[in-house]
C-alpha positions in Angstrom: -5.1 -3.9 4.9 -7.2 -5.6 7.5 -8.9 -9.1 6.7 -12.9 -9.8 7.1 -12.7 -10.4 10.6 -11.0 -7.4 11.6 -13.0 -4.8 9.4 -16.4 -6.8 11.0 -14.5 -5.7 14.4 -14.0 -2.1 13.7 -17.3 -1.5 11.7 -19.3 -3.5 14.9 -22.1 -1.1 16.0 -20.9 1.9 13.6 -23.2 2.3 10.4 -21.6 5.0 9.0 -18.0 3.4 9.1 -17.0 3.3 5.2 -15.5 -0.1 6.0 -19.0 -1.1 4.5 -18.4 0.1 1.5 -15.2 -1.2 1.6 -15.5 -4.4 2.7 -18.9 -4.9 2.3 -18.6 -8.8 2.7 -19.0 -7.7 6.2 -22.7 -7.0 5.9 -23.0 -10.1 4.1 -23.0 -14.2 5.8 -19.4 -15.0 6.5 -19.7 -18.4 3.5 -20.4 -15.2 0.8 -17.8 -15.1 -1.6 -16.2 -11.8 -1.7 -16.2 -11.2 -5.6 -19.6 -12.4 -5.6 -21.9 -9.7 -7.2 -24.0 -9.3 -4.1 -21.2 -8.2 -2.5 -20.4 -5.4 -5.1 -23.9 -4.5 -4.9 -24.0 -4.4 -1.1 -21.0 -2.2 -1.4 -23.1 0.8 -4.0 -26.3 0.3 -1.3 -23.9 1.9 1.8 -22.2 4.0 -0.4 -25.9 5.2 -1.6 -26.9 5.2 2.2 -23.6 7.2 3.2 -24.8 9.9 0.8 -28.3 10.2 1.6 -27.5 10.8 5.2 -25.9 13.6 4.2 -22.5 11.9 5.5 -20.4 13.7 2.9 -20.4 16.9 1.5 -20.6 17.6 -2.4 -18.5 20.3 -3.5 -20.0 22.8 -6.2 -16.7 23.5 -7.9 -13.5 21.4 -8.5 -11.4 21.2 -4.9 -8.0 19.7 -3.8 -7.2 19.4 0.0 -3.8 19.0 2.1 -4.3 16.0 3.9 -1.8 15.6 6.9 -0.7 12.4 8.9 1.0 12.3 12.1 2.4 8.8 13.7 4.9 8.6 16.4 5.4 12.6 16.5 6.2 12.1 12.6 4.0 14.4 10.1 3.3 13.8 6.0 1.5 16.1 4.2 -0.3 15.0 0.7 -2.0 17.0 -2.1 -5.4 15.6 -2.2 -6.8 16.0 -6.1 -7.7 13.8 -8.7 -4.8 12.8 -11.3 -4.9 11.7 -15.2 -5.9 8.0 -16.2 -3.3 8.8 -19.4 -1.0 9.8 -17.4 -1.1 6.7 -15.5 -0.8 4.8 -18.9 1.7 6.9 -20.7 3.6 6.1 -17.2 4.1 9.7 -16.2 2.9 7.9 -13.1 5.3 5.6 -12.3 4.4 1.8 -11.3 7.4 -0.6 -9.4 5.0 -3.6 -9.1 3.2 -5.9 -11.2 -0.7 -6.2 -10.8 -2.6 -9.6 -10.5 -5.8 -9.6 -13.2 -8.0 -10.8 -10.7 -7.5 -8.3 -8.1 -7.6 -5.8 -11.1 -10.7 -7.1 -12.3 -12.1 -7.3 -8.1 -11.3 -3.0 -8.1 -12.5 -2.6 -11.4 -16.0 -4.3 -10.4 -16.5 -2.4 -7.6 -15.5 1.0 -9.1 -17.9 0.5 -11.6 -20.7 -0.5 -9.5 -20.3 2.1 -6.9 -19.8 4.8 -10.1 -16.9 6.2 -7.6 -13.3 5.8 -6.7 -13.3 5.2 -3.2 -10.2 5.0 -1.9 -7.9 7.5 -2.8 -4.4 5.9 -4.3 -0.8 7.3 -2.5 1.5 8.7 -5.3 4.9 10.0 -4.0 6.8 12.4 -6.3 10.7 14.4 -5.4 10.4 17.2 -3.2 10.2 20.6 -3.9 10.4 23.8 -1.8 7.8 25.4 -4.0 5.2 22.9 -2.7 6.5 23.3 0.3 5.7 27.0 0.6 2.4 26.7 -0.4 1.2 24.2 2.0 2.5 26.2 5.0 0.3 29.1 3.6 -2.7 26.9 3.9 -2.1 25.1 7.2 -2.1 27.7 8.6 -5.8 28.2 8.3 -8.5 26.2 9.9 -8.5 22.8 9.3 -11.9 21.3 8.2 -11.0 18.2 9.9 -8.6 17.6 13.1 -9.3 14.2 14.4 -7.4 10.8 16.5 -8.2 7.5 14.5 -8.6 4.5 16.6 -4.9 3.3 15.9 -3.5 6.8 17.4 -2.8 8.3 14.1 -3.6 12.3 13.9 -5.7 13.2 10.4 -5.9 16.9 9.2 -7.9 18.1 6.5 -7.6 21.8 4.7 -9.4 22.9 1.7 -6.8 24.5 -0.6 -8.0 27.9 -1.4 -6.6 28.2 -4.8 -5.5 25.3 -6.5 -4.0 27.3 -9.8 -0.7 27.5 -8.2 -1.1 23.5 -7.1 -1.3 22.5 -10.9 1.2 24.6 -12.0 3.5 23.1 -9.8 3.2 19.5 -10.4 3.2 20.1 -13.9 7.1 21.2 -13.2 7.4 18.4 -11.3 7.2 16.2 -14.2 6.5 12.6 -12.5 4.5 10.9 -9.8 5.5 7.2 -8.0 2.5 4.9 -7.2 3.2 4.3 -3.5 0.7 2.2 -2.8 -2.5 1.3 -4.7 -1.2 -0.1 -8.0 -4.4 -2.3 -8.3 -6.6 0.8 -7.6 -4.3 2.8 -10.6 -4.8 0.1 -13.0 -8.8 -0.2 -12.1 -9.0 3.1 -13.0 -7.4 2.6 -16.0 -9.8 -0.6 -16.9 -12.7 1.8 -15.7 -11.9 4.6 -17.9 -11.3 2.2 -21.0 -14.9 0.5 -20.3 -16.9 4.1 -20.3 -15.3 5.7 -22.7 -16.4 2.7 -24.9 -20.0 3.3 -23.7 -20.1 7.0 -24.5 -19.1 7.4 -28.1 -19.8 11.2 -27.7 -17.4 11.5 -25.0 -15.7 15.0 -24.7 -12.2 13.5 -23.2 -13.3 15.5 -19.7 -15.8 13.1 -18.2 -14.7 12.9 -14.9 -13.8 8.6 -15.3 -11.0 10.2 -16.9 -9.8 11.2 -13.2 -9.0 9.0 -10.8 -8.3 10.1 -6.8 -4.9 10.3 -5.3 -2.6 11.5 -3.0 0.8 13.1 -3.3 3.1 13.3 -0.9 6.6 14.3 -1.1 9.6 11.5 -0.6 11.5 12.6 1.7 8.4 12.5 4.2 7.8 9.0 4.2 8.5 6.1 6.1 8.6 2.7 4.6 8.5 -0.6 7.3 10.0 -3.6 6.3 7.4 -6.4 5.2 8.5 -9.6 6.6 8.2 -13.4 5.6 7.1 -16.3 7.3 6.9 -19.4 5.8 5.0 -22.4 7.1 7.4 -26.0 7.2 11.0 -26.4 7.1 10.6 -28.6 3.9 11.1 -31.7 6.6 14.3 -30.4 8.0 14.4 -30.4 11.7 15.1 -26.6 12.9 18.8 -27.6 13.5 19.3 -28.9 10.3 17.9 -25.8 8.6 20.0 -23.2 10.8 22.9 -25.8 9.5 22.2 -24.9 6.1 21.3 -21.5 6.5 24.7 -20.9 7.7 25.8 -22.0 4.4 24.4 -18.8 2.6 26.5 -16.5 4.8 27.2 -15.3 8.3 25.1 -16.7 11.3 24.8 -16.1 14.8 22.3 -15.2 17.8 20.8 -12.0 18.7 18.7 -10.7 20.9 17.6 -7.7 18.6 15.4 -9.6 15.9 15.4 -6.1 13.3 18.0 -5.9 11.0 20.5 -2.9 11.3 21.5 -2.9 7.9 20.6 -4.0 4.7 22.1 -7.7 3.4 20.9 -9.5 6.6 18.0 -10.8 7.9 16.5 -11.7 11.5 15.8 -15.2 11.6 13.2 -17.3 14.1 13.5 -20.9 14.1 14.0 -23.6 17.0 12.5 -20.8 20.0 15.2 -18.3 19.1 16.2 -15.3 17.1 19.8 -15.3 14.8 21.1 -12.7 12.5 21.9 -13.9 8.8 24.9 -11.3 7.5 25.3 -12.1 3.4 28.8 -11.3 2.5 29.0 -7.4 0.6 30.9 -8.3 -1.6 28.5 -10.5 -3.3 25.7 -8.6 -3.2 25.0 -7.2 -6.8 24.9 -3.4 -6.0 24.8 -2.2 -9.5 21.2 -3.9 -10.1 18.6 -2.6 -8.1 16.4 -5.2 -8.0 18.8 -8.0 -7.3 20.3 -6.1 -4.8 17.1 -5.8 -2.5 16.8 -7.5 0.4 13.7 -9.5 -0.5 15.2 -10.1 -3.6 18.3 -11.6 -2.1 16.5 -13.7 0.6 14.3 -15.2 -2.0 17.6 -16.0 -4.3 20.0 -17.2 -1.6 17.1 -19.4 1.1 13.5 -19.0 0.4 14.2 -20.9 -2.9 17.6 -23.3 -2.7 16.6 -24.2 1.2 13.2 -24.1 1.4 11.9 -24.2 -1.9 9.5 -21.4 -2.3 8.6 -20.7 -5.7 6.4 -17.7 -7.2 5.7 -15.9 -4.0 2.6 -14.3 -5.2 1.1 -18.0 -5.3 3.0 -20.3 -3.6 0.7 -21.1 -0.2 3.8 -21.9 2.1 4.7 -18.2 2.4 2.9 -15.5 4.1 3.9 -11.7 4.9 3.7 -9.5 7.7 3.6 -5.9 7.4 6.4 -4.2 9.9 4.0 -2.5 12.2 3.0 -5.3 13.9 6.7 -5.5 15.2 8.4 -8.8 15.3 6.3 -10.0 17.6 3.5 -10.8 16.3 6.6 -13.1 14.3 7.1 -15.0 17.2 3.9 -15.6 18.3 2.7 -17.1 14.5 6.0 -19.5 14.8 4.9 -20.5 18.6 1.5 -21.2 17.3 2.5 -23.5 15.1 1.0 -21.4 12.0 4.6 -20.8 10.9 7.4 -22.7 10.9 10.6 -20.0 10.4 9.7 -16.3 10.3 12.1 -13.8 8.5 12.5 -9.7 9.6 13.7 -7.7 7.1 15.2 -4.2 6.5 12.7 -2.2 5.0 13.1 -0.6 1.2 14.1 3.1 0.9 11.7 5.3 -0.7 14.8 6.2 -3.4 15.0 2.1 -3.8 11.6 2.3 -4.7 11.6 5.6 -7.4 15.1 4.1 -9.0 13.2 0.8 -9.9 10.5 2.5 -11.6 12.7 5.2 -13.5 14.5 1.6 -14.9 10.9 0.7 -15.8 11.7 -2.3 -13.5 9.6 -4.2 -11.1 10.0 -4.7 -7.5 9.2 -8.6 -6.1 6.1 -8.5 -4.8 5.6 -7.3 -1.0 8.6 -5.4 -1.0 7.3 -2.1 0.8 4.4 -1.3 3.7 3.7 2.1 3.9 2.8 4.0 7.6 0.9 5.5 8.3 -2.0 4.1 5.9 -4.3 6.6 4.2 -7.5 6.8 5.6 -10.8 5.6 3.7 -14.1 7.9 4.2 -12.3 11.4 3.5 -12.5 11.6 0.3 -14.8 9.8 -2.7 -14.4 10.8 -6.4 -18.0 10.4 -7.7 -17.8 9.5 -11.5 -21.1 11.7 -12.7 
């Protein structure tokens, strides 16, 4: 996720970069509000503009792609298709976080006014050898596409020959895990619901029934930790607050700010890191949502100590995903825009599949996925 700022940066001087149909605020005067409709209508002219320059390429027939990531000498490899709104509400497709209405209704907007998904959304689902076998039949083709993004990442593209054997699979599979994109899933959802009401002689195979995704398997992919910072102290002096932060279990200085295990924390305050261990033995195991990390630093300091409410709206709390390294931590507490920052240990992708088998939710900004999927590969027109 990159702000306005940033996406003006990296679209400066490139009129085919999709970030202006992504963030088409860019193209508008900074003062525009962002859900205005100008800027949903800005958004369907690049996309329109895209297409006329013959940007992308229509296929005649149904396709699905492998669509390969590699960061850090580390490879992922997703099935690129387009995956059933009912199954997203009869929750074969698995959600562990709960959507915001506006931000749904934001998606929603501009998936209707572009008539397109797109950004495709990053399902995860268990592994399976079958899978396995037949992506190293089709990698070993030609890519279509074999390409360095500006943040070093490596993006392959293949066109899967035959997707029979594709479908057949995942149908054994049985369940997919929205990774990242639940806002996108549930747009879909809202988009589908809307048309269908528009077209009373639908046949149930419109293509808004479809929305674009990628699946890759579990055990390929790397979750960072998403840390906190937090703006005051509540009026404590930084000594004070390390006083009472001792309180909540064991504390001491470091000099390596990441966590090494889960139940404890990195902690900058007063121009220095310290480690926060929580005791095991009071860390709820058996609940896997009380037992994360986030969960626990919320419970046991962001609320007693420093009285942070609902972190989805309270303003003195801010998050930082984990590739920006700890840091970028220290230089937001130096600045003055933060007061204490926190580094966690990131969520396991099982964590993450348990909670949504409970039907539970994760607290918000639990997970940041790397490497991010790319926008302008793919676009799931709706006609």
């Amino acid at each position: 996720m990159v702000t306005r700022s940033e996406a003006a940066d990296l679209a400066t001087g490139n009129p085919l970069s999709f970030l202006h149909v992504g963030r088409s605020d860019i193209d508008l005067p900074p003062e525009t509000d962002p859900h205005a409709p100008a800027v949903y209508a800005k958004a369907r002219a690049n996309l329109d503009y895209l297409l006329k320059q013959g940007i992308f390429m229509q296929e005649k027939i149904p396709s699905m792609y492998l669509y390969e990531l590699t960061m850090d000498g580390r490879s992922q490899i997703g099935v690129v298709g387009c995956v059933s709104v009912d199954d997203y509400a009869k929750d074969v497709i698995k959600k562990h976080e709960k959507t915001r209405k506006d931000k749904e209704d934001d998606r929603t907007t501009h998936l209707l006014t572009l008539n397109a998904h797109a950004e495709p959304v990053f399902l995860t689902h268990q592994p399976t050898p079958f899978l396995t076998q037949l992506n190293n039949k089709v990698i070993d083709g030609e890519p279509l596409y074999d390409l360095v993004t500006f943040d070093g990442v490596r993006q392959r593209v293949w066109r899967i020959p035959d997707s029979g054997p594709y479908v057949d699979a995942f149908r054994r599979i049985g369940a997919g895990y929205v990774a990242d994109g639940h806002h996108r899933s549930a747009s879909a959802m809202r988009a589908a619901e809307a048309l269908r009401a528009r077209n009373p002689a639908a046949t149930g195979n419109e293509e808004y029934e479809w929305f674009l995704a990628v699946l890759f398997p579990a055990n390929q992919l790397r979750i960072l930790a998403y840390n906190r910072l937090v703006k005051d102290l509540g009026g404590a002096s930084p000594e004070e607050f390390l006083a009472r932060l001792a309180q909540a279990g064991r504390l001491a200085p470091t000099e390596r700010p990441e966590p090494e295990q889960p139940g404890s924390f990195g902690v900058f305050a007063g121009g220095r890191w310290s480690r926060l261990t929580l005791d095991p033995a009071t860390i709820p195991t058996r609940d896997p949502v009380r037992s994360l990390d986030v969960s626990l630093l919320h419970e046991r300091v962001l609320e007693p100590i420093l009285g942070i409410g609902d972190v989805r709206t309270d303003p003195r709390i801010d998050f930082v995903g984990g590739i920006r390294g700890t840091a970028e931590l220290e230089r937001r507490v130096a600045s003055g825009e933060a007061a204490v920052a926190f580094a966690m240990y990131p969520v396991s992708v099982q964590q993450l599949m348990t909670i949504s088998d409970a039907g539970q939710i994760m607290p918000p900004k639990s997970t940041w996925f790397e490497p991010k999927l790319k926008s302008g590969f793919f676009v799931h027109t709706l006609d």
